[in-house]
SEKEDREN-969806 format. One record per residue (C-alpha): residue in one letter; z, y negated, x negated. Coordinates in pm, 1 decimal. Layout:
N
ATOM   rest          z          y          x
ATOM      A          Z          Y          X
...
REM end
This chain:
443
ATOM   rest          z          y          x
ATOM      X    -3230.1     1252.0     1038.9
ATOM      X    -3097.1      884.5      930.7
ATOM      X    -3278.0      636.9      785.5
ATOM      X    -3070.9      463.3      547.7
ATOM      X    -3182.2      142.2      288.5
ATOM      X    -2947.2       11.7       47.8
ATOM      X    -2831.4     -337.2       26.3
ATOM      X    -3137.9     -526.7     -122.9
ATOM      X    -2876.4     -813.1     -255.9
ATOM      X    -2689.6     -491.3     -474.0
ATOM      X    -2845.7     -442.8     -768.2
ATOM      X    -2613.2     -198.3     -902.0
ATOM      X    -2641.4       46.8     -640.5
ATOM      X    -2344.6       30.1     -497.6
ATOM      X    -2242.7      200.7     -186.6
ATOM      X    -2489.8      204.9       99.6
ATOM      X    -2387.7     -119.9      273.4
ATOM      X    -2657.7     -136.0      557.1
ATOM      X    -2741.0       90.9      804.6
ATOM      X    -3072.3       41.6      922.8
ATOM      X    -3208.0       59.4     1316.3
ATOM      X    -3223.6      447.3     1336.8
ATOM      X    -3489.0      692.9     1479.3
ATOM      X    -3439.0     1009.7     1536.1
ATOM      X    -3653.4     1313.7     1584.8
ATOM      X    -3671.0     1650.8     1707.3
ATOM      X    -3327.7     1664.7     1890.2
ATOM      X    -3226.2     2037.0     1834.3
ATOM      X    -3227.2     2057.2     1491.9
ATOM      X    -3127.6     1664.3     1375.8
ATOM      X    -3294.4     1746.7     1053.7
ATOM      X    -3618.0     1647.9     1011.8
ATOM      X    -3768.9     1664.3      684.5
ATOM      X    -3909.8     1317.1      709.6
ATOM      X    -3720.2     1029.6      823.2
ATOM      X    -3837.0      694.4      952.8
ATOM      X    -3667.5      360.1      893.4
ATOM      X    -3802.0      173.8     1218.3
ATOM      X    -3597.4     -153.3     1084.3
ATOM      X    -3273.0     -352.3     1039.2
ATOM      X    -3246.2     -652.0     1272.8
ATOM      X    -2858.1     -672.6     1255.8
ATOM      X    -2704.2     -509.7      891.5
ATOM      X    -2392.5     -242.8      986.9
ATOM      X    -2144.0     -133.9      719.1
ATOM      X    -2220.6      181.2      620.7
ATOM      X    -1893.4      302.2      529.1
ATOM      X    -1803.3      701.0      507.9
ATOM      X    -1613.2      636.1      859.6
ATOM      X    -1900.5      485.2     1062.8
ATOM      X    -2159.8      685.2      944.0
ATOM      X    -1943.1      997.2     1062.2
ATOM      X    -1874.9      846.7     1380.1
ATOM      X    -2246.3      853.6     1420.9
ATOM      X    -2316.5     1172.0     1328.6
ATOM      X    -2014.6     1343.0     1605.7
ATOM      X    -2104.4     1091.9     1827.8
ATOM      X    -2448.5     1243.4     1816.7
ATOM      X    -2318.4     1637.8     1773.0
ATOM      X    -2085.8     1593.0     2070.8
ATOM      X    -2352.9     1477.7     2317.4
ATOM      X    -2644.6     1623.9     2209.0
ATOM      X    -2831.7     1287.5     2155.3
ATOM      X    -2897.1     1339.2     2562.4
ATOM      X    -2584.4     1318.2     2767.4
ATOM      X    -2401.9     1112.5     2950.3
ATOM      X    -2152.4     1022.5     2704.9
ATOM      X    -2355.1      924.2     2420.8
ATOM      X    -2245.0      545.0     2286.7
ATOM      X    -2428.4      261.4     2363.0
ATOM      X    -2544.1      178.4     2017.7
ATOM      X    -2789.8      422.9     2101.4
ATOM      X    -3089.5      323.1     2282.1
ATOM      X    -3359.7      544.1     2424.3
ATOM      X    -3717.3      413.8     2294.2
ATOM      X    -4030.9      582.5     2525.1
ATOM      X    -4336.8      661.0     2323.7
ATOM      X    -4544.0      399.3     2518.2
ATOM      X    -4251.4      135.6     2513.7
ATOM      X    -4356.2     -206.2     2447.1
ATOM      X    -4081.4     -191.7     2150.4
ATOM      X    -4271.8        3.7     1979.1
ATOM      X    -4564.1     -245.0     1917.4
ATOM      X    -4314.0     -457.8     1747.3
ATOM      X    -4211.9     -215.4     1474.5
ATOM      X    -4382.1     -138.9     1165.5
ATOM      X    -4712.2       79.3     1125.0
ATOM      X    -4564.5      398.2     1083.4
ATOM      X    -4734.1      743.6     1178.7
ATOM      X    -4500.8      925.0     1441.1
ATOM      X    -4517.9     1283.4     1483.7
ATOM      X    -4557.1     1371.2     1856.7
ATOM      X    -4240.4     1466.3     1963.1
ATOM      X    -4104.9     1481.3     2338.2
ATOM      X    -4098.1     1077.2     2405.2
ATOM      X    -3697.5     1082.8     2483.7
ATOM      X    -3592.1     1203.4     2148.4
ATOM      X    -3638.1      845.4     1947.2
ATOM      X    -3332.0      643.3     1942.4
ATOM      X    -3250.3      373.4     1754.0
ATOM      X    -2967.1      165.1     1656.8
ATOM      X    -2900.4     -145.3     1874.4
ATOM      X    -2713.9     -480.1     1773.6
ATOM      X    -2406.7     -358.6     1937.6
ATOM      X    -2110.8     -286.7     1725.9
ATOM      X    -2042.3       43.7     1623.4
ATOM      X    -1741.4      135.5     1903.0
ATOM      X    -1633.5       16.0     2214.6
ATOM      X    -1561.4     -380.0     2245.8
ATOM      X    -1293.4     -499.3     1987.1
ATOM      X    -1052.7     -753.5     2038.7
ATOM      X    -1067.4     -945.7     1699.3
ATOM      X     -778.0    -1126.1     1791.1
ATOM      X     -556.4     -863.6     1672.4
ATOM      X     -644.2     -949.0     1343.3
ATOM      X     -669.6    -1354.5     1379.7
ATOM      X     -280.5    -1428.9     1339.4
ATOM      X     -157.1    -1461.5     1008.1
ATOM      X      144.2    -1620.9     1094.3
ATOM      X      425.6    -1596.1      821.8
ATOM      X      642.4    -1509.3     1072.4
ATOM      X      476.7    -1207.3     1232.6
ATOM      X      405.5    -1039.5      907.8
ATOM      X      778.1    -1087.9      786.1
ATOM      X      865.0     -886.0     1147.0
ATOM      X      620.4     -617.0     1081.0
ATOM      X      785.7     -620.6      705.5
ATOM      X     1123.0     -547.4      843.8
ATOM      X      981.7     -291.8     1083.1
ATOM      X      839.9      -93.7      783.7
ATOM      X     1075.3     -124.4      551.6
ATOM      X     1402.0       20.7      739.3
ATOM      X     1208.3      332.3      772.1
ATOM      X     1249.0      386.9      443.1
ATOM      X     1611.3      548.5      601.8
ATOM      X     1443.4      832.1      721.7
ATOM      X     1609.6     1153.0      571.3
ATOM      X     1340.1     1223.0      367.0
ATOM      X     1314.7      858.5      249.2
ATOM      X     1427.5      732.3     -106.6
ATOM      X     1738.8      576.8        1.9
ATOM      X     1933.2      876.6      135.9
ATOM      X     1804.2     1048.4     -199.0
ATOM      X     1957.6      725.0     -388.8
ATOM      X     2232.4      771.7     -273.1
ATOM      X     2278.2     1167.5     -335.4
ATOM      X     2179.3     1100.2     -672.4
ATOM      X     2453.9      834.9     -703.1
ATOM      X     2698.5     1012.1     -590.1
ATOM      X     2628.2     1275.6     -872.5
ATOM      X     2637.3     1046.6    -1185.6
ATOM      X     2898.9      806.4    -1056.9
ATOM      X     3161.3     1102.6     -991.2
ATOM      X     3465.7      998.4    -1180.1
ATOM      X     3396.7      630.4    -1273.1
ATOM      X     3603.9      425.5    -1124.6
ATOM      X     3502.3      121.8     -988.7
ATOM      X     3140.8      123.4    -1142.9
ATOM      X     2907.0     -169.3    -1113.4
ATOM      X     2566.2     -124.1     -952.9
ATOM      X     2261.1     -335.7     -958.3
ATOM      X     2013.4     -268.7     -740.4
ATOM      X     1669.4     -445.7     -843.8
ATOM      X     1398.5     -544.4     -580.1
ATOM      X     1598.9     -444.3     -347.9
ATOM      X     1420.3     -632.8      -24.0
ATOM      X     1631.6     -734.5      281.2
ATOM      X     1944.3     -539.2       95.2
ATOM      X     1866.5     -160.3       82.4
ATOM      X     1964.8       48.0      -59.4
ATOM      X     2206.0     -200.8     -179.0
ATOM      X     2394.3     -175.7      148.9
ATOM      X     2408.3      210.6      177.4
ATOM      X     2579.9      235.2     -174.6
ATOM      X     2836.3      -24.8     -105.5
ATOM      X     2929.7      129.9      240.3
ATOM      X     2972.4      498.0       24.9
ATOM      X     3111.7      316.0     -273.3
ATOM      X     3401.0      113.4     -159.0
ATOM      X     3563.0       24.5     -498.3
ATOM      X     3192.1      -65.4     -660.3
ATOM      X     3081.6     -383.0     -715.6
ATOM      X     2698.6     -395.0     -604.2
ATOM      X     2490.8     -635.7     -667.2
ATOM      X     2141.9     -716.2     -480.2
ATOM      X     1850.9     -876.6     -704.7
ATOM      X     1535.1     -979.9     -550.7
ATOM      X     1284.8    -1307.5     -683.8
ATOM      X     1267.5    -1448.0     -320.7
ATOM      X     1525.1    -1618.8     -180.4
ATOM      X     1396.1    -1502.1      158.8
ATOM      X     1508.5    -1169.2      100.3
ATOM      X     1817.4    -1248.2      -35.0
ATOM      X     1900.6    -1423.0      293.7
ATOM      X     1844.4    -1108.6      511.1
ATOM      X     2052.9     -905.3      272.8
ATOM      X     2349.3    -1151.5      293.4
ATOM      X     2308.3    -1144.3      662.1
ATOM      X     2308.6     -694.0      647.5
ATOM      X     2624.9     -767.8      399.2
ATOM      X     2782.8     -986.8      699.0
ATOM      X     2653.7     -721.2      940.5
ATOM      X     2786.5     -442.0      803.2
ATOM      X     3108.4     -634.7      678.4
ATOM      X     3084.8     -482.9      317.1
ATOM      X     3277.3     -779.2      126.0
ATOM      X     3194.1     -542.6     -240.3
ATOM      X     2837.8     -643.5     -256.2
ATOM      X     2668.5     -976.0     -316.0
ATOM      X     2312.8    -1138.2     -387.9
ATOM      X     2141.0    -1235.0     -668.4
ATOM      X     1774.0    -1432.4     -790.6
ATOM      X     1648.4    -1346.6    -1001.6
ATOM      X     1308.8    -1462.4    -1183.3
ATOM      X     1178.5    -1097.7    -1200.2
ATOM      X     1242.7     -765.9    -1291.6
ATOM      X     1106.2     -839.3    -1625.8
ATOM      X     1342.8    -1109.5    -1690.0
ATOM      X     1737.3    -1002.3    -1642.8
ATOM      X     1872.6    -1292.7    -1889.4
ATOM      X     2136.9    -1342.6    -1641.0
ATOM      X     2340.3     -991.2    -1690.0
ATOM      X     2464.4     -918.0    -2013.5
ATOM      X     2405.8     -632.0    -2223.9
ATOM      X     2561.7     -299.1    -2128.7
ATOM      X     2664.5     -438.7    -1787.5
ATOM      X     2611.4     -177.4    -1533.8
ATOM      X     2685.0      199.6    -1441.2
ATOM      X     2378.7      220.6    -1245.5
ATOM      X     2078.8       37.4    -1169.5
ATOM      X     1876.3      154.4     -854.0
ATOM      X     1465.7       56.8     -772.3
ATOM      X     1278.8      158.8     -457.7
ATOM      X      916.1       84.0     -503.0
ATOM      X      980.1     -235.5     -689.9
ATOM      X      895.5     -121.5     -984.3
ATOM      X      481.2      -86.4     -910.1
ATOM      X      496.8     -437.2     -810.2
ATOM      X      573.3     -567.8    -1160.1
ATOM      X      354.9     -755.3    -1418.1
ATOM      X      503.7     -541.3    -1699.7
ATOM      X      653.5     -232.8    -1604.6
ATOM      X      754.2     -125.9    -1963.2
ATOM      X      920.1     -451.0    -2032.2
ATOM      X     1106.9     -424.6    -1689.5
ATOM      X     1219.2     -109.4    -1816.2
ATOM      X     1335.4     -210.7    -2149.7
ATOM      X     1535.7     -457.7    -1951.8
ATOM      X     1682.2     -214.1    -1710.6
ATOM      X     1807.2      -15.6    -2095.9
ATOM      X     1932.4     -307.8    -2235.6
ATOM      X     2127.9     -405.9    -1917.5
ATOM      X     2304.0      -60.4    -1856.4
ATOM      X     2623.9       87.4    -2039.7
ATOM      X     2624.4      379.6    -2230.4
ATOM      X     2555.5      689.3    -2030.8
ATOM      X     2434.8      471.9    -1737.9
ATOM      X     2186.6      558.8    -1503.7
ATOM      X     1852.8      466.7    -1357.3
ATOM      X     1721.2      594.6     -992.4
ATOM      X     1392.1      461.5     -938.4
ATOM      X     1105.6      554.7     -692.3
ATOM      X      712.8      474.6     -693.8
ATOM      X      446.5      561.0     -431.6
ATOM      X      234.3      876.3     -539.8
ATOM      X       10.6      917.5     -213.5
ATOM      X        7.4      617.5       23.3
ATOM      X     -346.1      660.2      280.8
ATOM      X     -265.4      312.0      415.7
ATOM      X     -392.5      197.4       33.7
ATOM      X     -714.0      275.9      101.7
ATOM      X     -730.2      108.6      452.3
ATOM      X     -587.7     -210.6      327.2
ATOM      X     -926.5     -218.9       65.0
ATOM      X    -1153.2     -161.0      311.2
ATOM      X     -982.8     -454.1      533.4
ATOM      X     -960.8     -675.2      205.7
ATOM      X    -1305.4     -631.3      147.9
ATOM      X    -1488.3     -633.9      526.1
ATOM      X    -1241.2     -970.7      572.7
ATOM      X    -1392.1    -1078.7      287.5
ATOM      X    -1766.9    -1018.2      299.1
ATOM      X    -1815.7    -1040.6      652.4
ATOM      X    -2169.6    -1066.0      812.4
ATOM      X    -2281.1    -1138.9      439.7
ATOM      X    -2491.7     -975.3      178.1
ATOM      X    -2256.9     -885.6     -129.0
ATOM      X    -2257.8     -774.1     -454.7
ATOM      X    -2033.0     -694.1     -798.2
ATOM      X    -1985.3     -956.2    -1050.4
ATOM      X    -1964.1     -919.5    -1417.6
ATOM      X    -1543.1     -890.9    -1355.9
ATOM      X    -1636.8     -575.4    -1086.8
ATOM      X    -1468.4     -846.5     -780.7
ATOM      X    -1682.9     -888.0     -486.0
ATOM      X    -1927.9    -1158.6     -454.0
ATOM      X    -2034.1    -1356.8     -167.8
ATOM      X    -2285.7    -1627.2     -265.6
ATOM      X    -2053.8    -1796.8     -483.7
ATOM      X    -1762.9    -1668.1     -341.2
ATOM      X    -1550.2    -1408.4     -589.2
ATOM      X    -1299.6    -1207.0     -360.2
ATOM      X     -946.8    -1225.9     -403.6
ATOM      X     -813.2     -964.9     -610.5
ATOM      X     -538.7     -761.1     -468.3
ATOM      X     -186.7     -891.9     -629.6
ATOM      X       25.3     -589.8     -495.6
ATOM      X      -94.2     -264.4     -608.2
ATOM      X      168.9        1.3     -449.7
ATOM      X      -25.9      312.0     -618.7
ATOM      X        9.8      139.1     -980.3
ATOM      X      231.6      408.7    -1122.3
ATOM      X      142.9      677.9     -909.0
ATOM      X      -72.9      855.4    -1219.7
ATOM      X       71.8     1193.0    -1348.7
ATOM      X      379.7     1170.7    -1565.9
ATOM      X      285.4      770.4    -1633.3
ATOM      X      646.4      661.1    -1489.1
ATOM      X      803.5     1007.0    -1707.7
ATOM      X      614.6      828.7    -2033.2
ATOM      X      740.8      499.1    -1979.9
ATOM      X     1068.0      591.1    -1912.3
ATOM      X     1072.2      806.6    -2253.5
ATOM      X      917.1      505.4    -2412.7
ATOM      X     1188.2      262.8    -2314.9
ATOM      X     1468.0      519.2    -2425.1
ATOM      X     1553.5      637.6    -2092.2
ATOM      X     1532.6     1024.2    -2066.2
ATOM      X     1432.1     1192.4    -1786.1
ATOM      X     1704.4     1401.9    -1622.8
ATOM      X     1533.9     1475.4    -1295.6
ATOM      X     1214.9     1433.3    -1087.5
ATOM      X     1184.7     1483.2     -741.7
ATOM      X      939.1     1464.2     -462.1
ATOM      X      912.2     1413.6     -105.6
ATOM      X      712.8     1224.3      153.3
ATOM      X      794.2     1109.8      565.1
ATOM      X      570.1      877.0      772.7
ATOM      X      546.4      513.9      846.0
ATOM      X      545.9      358.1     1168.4
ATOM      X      330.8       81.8     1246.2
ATOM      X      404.6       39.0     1606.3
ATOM      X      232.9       69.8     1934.8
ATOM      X       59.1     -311.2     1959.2
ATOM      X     -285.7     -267.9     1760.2
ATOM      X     -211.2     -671.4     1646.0
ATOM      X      108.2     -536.5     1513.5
ATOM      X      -28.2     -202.9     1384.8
ATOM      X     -290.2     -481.5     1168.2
ATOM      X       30.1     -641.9     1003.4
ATOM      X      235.1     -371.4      898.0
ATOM      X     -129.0     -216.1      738.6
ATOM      X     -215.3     -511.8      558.4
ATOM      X      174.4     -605.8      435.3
ATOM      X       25.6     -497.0       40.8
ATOM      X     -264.5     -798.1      110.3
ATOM      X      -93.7    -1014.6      301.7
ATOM      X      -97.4    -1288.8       19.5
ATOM      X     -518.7    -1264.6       -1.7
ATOM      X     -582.1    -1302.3      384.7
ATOM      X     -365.6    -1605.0      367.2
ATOM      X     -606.2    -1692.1       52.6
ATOM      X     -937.4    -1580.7      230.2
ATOM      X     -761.1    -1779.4      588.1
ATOM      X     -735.6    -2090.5      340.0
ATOM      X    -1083.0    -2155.9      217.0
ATOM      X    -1226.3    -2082.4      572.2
ATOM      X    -1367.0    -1778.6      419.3
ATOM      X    -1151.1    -1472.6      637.3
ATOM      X    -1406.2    -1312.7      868.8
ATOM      X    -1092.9    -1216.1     1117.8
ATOM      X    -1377.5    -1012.7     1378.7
ATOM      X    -1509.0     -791.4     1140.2
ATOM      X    -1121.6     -773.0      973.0
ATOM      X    -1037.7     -650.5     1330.1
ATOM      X    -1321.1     -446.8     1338.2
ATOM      X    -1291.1     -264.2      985.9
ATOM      X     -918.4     -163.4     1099.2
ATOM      X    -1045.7      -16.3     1465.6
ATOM      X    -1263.7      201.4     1245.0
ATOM      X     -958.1      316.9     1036.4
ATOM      X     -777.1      356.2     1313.6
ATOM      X    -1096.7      627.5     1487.8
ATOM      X    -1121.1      789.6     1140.0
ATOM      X     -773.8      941.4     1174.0
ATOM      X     -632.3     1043.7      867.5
ATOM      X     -555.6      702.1      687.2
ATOM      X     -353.8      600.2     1019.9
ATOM      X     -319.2      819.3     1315.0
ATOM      X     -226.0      714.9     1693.7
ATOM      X      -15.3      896.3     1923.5
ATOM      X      -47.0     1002.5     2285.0
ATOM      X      219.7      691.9     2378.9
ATOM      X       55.3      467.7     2157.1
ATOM      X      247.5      479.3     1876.4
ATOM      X       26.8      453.9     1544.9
ATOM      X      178.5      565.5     1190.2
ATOM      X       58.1      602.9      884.7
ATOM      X      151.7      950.0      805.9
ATOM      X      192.5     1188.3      456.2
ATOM      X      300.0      929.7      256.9
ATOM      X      468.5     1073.5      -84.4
ATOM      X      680.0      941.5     -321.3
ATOM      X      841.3     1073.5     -642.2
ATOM      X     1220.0      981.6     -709.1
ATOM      X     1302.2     1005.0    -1073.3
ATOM      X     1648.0     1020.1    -1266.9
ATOM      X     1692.6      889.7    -1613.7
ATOM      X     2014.3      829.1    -1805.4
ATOM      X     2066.7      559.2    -2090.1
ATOM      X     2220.9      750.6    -2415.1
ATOM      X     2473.3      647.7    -2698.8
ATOM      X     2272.5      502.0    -2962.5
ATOM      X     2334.1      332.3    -3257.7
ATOM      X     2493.1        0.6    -3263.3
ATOM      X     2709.5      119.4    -2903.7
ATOM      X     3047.5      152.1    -3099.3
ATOM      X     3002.2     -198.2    -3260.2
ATOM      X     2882.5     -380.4    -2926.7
ATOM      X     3204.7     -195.8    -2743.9
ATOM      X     3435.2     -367.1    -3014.0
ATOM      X     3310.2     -737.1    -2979.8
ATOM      X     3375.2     -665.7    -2606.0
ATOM      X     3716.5     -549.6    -2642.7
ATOM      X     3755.8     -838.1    -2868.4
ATOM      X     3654.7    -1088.3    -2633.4
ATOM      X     3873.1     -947.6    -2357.2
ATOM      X     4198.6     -894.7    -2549.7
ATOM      X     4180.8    -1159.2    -2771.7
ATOM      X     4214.1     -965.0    -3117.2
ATOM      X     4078.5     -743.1    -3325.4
ATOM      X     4083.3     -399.3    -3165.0
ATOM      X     4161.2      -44.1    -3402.0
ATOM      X     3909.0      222.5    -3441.5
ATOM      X     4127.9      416.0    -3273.9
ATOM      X     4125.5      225.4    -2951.7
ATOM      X     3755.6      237.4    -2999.5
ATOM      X     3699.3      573.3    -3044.1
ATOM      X     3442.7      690.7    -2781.7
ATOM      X     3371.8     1087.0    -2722.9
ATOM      X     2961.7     1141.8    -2728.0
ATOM      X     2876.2     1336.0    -2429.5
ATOM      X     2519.8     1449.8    -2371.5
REM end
């Protein structure tokens, strides 16, 4: 049995954050009816992961062999120790079957300079790394372009925009398949926009160019009815105001234009990058929840997470706001691949915390990021095995991560025939016919 105590500092009861100095009893059966805390010198987190580490730790050896960890240390019944703990009546078991938990951390030693660099520049490599796998053939930018190819058969020379669009994907892929398109890349960093110029350059693909943008919210620089088709992959989640980025995205395509977009619906590395956020955070430190539900350290509020990749990953929300912002829903799709995080644990820690990167630097700048037990927290994701799992050669990836891809087409509405005029106007010069107007409906 386990003798567990909550956190004294949590009022609220939140989840068992200390795991006491442990004794157990009666080694067959590791279920004891009665429990004894024997005391808490050095405070553990007790997170899901370590206390099952104990507990197969403990079924694997038998709480007697060779192999079991070294946070386990054997007390005898006449041991000295014992004086020292509290008055507690012991049942008279065999005296090698009380152990207790030691000071030592909960795995083998950890390097916790994996997780003390949070250079720009390492984080904007393991960015890179991650995002090009978004090629692989179950990715979303092989299934933007499939879907592109559908509802741009027969345009001619159509005029893409492709929002959030990172270092210049999938921008790049529908230039290289559209040759007579004129593609335009939109990101708010100007970062970004350099190392899609550059993949442009690479590639040689003279039809597409850059553009900044303030956000997705805010497209003041196209004019109404402007494109065939307007592309997102995974920008969208990271938006202030997805509904008002959408009714952008309507106002800014033509008639019978197009919208691919796709948003994260299972990501495991989400929950991993909390449970770094928050041991970086708290540290070696009692915690609790203020009245906003953050994380309190003293006087210390933790950073709230900025990026939230799982935002629109609720049923049929992205479907509703589509509908809402008069884009129609034509076809939803899902699929999922893995993500590589490479074979260097103190890469590995970037490319995991890319969604927080902006509150370590935060934590890093008020001398407040506890880097060791940062490095610590991820070893312990990386033993748990399903949030990121580790290869025979090293490799580490984050794996089952699904997305949903989702088609939606702008209609004719009212006001369309009158808005097509005063463009025709503009270009020719005069005052164009109803005839030369006339547009045929098409659902």
């Amino acid at each position: 049995a386990i003798g567990l105590i909550n956190n004294p500092w949590n009022n609220k009861g939140n989840t068992l954050r200390y795991l006491t100095k442990i004794m157990f009893s009666h080694v067959a059966a590791l279920s004891l009816p009665s429990a004894s805390v024997i005391g808490a010198s050095r405070h553990i987190p007790a997170s899901s992961i370590a206390l099952s580490r104990v507990v197969n730790s403990l079924h694997s050896s038998h709480l007697a062999s060779q192999s079991t960890p070294r946070f386990l240390t054997t007390l005898r019944q006449n041991d000295r120790t014992m004086n020292r703990l509290p008055n507690m009546a012991y049942p008279s078991y065999p005296p090698l079957t009380r152990r207790w938990l030691s000071t030592h951390r909960i795995c083998d030693h950890i390097d916790g300079n994996i997780a003390k660099d949070l250079s720009p520049e390492e984080f904007d490599n393991a960015y890179r790394f991650v995002y090009h796998q978004h090629s692989h053939p179950h990715g979303p930018w092989l299934r933007t372009l499939q879907a592109a190819q559908k509802v741009l058969h027969g345009i001619h020379s159509p005029r893409i925009l492709v929002i959030g669009s990172g270092p210049g994907e999938p921008a790049a892929t529908l230039a290289t398949n559209f040759e007579d398109a004129d593609v335009i890349s939109a990101h708010s960093t100007t970062k970004c926009l350099d190392w899609a110029s550059h993949r442009f350059h690479k590639h040689g693909l003279s039809n597409a160019t850059t553009k900044l943008i303030p956000s997705m919210e805010k497209l003041d620089m196209f004019a109404d009815g402007s494109f065939d088709l307007v592309a997102s992959c995974y920008g969208l989640a990271n938006t202030v105001n997805p509904q008002e980025a959408l009714h952008e995205i309507h106002r800014v395509l033509k008639p019978g234009g197009s919208f691919l977009v796709s948003v994260w619906e299972n990501a495991p590395a989400e929950p991993a990058a909390d449970i770094i956020l928050r041991t970086a955070c708290v540290g070696p430190n009692p915690w609790h929840k203020g009245k906003d539900n953050r994380d309190v350290v003293g006087n210390f509020a933790c950073p709230v997470r900025s990026k939230q990749p799982m935002s629109l990953s609720k049923p049929h929300l992205l479907e509703n706001m589509l509908e809402k912002a008069n884009l129609p829903v034509v076809e939803v799709a899902n699929d999922e691949y893995p993500l590589k995080l490479g074979k260097t644990k103190d890469f590995a820690f970037k490319a995991l915390t890319l969604p927080i990167r902006t509150e370590l630097h935060e934590l890093d700048k008020v001398n407040h990021y506890h880097f060791q037990d940062a490095a610590e927290a991820f070893e312990d994701v990386l033993k748990e095995g399903f949030m990121v799992k580790q290869h025979e050669d090293g490799e580490m990836l984050v794996p089952y991560n699904e997305y949903k891809f989702v088609a939606a087409r702008r209609q004719f509405e009212d006001g369309d025939m009158a808005k097509q005029t005063k463009a025709l106007q503009r270009s020719t010069g005069r005052r164009a016919s109803g005839k030369a107007m006339h547009l045929e409906l098409v659902d």
